[in-house]
C-alpha positions in Angstrom: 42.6 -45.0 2.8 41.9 -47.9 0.7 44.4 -49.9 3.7 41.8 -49.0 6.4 38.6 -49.1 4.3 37.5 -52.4 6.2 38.1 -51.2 9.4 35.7 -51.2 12.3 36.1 -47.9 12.7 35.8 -46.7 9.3 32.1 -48.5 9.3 31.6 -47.2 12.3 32.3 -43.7 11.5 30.5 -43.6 7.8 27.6 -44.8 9.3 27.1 -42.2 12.2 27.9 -39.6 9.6 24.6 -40.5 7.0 22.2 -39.3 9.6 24.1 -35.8 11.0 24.3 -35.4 6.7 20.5 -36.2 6.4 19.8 -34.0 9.0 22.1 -30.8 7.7 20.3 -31.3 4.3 16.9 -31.3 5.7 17.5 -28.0 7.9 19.2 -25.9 4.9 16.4 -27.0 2.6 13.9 -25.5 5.5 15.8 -22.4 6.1 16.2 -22.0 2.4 12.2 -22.5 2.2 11.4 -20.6 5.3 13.2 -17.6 3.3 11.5 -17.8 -0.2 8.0 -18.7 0.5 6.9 -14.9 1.0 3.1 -15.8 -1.2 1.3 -18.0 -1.2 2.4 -18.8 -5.0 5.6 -19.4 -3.7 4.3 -21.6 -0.7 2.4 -24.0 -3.3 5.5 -24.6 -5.5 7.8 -25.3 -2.9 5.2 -27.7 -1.4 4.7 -29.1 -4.5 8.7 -29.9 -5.1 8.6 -31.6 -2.1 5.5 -33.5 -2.5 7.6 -34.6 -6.2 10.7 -35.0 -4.6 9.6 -37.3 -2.3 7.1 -39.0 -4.4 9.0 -39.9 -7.8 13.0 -40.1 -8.9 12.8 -37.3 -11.1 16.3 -35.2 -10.8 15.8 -32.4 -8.7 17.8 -29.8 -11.3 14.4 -30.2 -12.9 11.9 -29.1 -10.2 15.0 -26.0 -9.6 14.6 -25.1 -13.6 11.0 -25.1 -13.2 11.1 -23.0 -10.0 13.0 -20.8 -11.4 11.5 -20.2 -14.5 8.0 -19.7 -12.9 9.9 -16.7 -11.0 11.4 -15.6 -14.5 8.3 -15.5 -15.8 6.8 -13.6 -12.9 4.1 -16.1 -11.8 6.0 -16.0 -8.1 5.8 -12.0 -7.1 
């Protein structure tokens, strides 16, 4: 791998594969939201996650402990 790393088509390739990535992370994170946002509780923290995650460059494991211990603590029913 490290013999063809330079070549044309190995740039090629990596860079045709960011967007079909981008674009598989963005449709599981909407089918994932589409799922769980059953109130509107649930609605306004998922909104809010997003608004962060798009906002600052806080670690997402964060906003997903936070999520889930709003659930645990039965602010999402």
């Amino acid at each position: 791998m490290h013999r063809i790393q330079e070549a044309h088509w190995q740039r090629v390739l990596r860079s045709a594969l960011i967007p079909v990535t981008t674009g598989l992370i963005i449709a599981s994170g909407i089918v994932m939201a589409e799922a769980a946002d059953v109130t509107w509780g649930a609605i306004a923290v998922t909104a809010t996650a997003a608004v962060v995650m798009l906002t600052t460059r806080l670690n997402p494991l964060w906003l997903l402990a936070a999520g889930g211990a709003l659930g645990g603590l039965g602010f999402l029913v």
